[in-house]
C-alpha positions as CSV (number, residue, x, y, z in Angstrom):
1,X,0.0,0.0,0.0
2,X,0.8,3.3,-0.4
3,X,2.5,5.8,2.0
4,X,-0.7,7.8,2.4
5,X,-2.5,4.7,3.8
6,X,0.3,4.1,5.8
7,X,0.5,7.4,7.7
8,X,-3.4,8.0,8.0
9,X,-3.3,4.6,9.9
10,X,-0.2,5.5,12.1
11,X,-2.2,8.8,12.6
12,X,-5.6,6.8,13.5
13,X,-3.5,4.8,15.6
14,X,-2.7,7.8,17.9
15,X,-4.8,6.6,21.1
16,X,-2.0,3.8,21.3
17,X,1.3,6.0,20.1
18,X,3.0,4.9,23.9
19,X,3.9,2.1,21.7
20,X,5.9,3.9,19.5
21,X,5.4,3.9,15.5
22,X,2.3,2.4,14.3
23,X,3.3,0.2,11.3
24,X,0.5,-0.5,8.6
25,X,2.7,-3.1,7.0
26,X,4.1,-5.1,10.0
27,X,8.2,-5.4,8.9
28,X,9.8,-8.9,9.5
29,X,11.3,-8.7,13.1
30,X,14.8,-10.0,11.7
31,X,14.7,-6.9,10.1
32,X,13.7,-4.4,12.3
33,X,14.8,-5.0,15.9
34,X,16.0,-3.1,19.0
35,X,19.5,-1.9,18.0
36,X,18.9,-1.7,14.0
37,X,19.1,1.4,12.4
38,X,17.1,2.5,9.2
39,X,14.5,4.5,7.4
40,X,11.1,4.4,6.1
41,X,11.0,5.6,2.7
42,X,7.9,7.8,1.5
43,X,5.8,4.4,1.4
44,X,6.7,3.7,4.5
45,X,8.8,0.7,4.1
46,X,11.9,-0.1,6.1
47,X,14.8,-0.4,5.0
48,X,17.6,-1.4,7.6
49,X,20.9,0.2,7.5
50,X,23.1,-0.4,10.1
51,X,23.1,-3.3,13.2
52,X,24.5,-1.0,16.4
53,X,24.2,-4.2,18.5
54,X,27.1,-5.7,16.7
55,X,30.8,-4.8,17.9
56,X,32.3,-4.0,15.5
57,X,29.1,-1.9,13.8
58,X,27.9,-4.4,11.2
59,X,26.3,-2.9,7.5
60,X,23.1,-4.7,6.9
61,X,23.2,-3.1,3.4
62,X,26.9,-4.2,2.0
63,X,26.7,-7.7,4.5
64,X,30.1,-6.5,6.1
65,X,31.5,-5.0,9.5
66,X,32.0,-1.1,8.9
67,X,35.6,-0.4,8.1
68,X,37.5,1.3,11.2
69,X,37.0,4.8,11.6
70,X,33.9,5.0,9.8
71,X,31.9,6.0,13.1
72,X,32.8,6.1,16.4
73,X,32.2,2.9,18.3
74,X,29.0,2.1,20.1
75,X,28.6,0.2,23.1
76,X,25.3,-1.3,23.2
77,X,23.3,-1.1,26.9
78,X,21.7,-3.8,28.3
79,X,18.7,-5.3,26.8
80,X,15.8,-5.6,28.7
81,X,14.4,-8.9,28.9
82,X,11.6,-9.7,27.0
83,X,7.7,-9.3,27.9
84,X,5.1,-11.5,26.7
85,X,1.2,-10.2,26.9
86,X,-2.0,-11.1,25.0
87,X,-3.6,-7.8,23.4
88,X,-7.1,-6.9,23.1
89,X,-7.7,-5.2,19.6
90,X,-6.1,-2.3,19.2
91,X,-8.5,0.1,17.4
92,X,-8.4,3.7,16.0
93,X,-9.4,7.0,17.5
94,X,-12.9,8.2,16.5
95,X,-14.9,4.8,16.4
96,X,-18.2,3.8,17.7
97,X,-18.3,0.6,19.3
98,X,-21.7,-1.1,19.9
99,X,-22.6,-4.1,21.3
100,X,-24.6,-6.9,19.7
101,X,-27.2,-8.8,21.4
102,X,-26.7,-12.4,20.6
103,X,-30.2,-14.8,21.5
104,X,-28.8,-18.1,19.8
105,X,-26.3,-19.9,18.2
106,X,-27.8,-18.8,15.2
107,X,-27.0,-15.2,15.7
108,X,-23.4,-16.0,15.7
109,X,-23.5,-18.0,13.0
110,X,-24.7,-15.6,11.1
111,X,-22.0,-12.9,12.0
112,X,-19.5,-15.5,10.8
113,X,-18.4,-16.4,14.3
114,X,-17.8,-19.1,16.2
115,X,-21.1,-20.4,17.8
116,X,-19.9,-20.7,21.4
117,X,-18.8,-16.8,21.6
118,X,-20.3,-15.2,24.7
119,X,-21.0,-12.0,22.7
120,X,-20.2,-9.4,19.5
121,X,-18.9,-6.4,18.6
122,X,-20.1,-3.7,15.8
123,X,-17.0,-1.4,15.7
124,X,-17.8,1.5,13.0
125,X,-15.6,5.4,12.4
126,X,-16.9,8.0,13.4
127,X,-14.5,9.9,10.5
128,X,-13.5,9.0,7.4
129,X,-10.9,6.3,8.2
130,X,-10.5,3.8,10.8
131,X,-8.3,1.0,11.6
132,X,-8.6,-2.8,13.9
133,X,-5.0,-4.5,14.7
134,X,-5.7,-7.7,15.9
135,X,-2.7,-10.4,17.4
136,X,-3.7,-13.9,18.1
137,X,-0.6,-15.1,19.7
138,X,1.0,-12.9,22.7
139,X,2.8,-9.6,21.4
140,X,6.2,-9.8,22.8
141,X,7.8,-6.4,23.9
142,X,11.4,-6.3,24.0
143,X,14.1,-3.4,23.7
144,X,16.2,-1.2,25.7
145,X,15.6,1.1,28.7
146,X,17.7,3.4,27.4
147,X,17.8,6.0,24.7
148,X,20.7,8.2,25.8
149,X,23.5,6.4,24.2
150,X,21.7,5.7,20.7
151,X,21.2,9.6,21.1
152,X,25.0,10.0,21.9
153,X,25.9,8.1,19.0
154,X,23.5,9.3,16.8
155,X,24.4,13.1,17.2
156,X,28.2,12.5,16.8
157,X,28.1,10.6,13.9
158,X,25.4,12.5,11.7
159,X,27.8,14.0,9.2
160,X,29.5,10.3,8.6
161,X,25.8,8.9,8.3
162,X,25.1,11.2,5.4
163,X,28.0,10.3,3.4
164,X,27.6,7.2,3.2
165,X,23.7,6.8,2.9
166,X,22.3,9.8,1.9
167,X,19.0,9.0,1.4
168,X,19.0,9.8,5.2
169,X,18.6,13.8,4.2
170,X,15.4,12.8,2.6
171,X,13.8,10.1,4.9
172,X,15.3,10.9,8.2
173,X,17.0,8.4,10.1
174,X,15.4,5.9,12.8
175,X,16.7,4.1,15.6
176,X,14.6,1.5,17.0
177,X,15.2,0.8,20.7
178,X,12.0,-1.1,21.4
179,X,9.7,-3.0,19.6
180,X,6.1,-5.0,19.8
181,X,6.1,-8.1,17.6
182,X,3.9,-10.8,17.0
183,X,3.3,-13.9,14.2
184,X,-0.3,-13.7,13.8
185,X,-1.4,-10.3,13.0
186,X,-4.4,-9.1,11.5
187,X,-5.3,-5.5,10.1
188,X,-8.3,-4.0,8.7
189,X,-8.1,-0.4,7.8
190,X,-10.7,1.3,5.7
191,X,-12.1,4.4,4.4
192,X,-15.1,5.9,4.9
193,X,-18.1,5.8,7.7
194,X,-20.0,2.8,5.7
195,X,-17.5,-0.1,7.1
196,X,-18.2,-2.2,9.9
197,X,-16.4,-4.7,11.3
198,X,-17.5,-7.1,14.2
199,X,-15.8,-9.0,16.6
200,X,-16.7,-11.8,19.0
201,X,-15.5,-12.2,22.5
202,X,-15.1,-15.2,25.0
203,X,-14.6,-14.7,28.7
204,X,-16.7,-17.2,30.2
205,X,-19.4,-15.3,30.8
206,X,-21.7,-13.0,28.5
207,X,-21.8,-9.4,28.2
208,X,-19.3,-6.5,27.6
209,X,-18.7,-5.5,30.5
210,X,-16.2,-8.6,31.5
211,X,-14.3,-8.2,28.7
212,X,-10.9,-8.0,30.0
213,X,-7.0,-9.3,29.1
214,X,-8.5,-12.9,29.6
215,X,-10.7,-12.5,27.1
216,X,-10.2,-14.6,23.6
217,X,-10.9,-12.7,20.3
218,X,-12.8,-13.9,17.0
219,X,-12.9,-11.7,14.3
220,X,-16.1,-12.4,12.0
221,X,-16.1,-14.0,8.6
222,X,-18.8,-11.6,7.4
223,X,-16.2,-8.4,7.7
224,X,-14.0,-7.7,4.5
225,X,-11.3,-5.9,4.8
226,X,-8.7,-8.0,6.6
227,X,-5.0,-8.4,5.7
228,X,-3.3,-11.2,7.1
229,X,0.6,-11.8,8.6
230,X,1.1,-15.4,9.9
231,X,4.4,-15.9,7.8
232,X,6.6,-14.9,10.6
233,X,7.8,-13.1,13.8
234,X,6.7,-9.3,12.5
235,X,6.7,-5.5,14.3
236,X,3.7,-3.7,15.0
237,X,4.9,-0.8,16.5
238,X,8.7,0.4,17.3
239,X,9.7,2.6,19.7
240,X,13.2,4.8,19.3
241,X,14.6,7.7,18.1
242,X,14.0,10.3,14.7
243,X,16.6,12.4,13.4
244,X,15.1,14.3,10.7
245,X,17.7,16.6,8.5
246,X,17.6,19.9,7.4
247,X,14.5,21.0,5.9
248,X,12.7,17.7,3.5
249,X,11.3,14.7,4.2
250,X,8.9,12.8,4.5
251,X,5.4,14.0,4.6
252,X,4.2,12.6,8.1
253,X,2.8,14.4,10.9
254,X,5.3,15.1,13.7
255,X,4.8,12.8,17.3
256,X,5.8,15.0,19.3
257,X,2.9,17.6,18.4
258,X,0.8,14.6,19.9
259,X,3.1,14.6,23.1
260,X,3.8,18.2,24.0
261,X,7.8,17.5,23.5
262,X,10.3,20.1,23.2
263,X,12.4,20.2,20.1
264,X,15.8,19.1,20.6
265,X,17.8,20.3,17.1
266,X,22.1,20.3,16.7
267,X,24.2,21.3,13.7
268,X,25.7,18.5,11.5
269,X,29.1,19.2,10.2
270,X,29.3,18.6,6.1
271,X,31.9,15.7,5.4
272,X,33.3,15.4,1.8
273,X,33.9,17.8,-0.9
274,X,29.9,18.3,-2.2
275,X,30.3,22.7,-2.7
276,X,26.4,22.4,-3.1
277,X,26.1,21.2,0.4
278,X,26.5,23.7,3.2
279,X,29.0,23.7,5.7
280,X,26.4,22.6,8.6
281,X,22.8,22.0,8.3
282,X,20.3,21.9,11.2
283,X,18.8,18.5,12.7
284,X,16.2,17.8,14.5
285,X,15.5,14.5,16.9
286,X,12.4,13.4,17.8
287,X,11.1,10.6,20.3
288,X,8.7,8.2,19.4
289,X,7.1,6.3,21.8
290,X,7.4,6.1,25.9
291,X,9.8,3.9,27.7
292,X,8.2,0.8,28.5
293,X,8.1,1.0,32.3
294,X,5.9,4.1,31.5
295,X,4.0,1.8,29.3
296,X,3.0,-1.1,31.7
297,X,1.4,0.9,34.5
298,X,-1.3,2.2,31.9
């Protein structure tokens, strides 16, 4: 899909941006990973640069260790050990959710759901795009506590950075220090306020109101829409750090207008012998997502 799809569902997706990055397309967890650095291009796919978890720093790109000298070194903090947790759907902001009254087996059947669901949900926008991410198995969260040092590095080897991949004026460049993967993910995104999707609930007993983390999720038959990730381990949304350079980019709404973060902006020194590129250029770093002891007491 395009990048405009992409960014109105990372923008939909703004009641759950503690997590970080909402990705549309979840990216291959061997790919993107705590320690990687990259970019998302302006359809929003990843492309992996760097590994800074690997001593010396390893070149995902040319498949080799960076030559000596090429950046300064980077000692990797201590990664958190992982956390395991079955989601409920995730689902965008401006929805109406409404509750369906089920009086038989039938009724379920009907909503292409299991007959033996305790009850149904009718989730519906309330605007002109919504979204429903979905993970069957547990969503494992896993990362570093820490930003300081990627911002460290990151900061002090800017100039070297755009040398060698300078596709990172255009895009920006992330770092991802935490992510939220799964291998069953499912995603319905739509436009318009005509689409309705409905979802059926077990917890044992019926009626919304025990719907809780115990709670098992079937998504029903008769809803289009879906897209499908069972393939692999795959990232929903990344946590980390955005340095965006100089004055293009991408077209995608700044986080930290959702967050009430100061700007924190530094000068990058040209490298090289380019006359048409000035001497220093202004970056600007942005924080996406909140650490994930923040996240866990929500």
């Amino acid at each position: 899909m395009g990048g405009d799809l992409s960014e109105r569902y990372r923008n939909a997706m703004r009641p759950h941006r503690a997590f970080g990055y909402a990705l549309y397309e979840p990216v291959p967890y061997a790919r993107l990973f705590p320690g990687v650095l990259g970019y998302l291009d302006e359809k929003r796919q990843w492309h992996p640069l760097l590994d800074l978890t690997k001593s010396p720093i390893f070149n995902i790109v040319s498949g080799k260790s960076v030559e000596p000298n090429t950046y300064t070194p980077f000692l990797p903090p201590v990664g958190k050990m992982p956390d395991s947790r079955f989601w409920e759907p995730r689902v965008s902001s401006k929805h109406k959710e409404t509750e369906i009254k089920l009086e038989a087996e039938a009724d379920a059947l009907a909503l292409g759901l299991p007959a033996t669901v305790g009850g149904a949900l009718e989730y519906q926008s309330s605007v002109d795009f919504g979204a429903i991410l979905m993970c069957d198995d547990a969503v494992v969260a896993e990362g570093f506590d820490v930003r300081d040092p990627f911002l460290v590095w990151i900061k002090k080897n800017s100039a070297a950075l755009l040398v060698e991949f300078p596709d990172l004026r255009r895009h920006g460049a992330y770092i991802a220090t935490w992510t939220y993967s799964a291998a069953k993910i499912h995603i319905n995104a739509w436009e318009g306020v005509q689409h309705k999707v409905v979802l059926g609930f077990q917890v044992g007993a019926t009626g919304v109101g025990n719907v809780g983390p115990e709670t098992s999720w079937f998504r029903g038959r008769a809803s289009n829409g879906w897209s499908h990730y069972v393939d692999s381990k795959r990232v929903v949304f990344f946590s980390g750090v955005k340095v965006k350079y100089g004055m293009f980019g991408s077209r995608e709404e700044v986080e930290k207008k959702w967050r009430g973060q100061r700007s924190d902006k530094f000068l990058v020194d040209k490298l090289g012998n380019d006359d048409e590129e000035p001497e220093t250029s202004m970056a600007e770093i942005e924080l996406l997502g909140d650490d994930y002891d923040v996240v866990i007491k929500r």
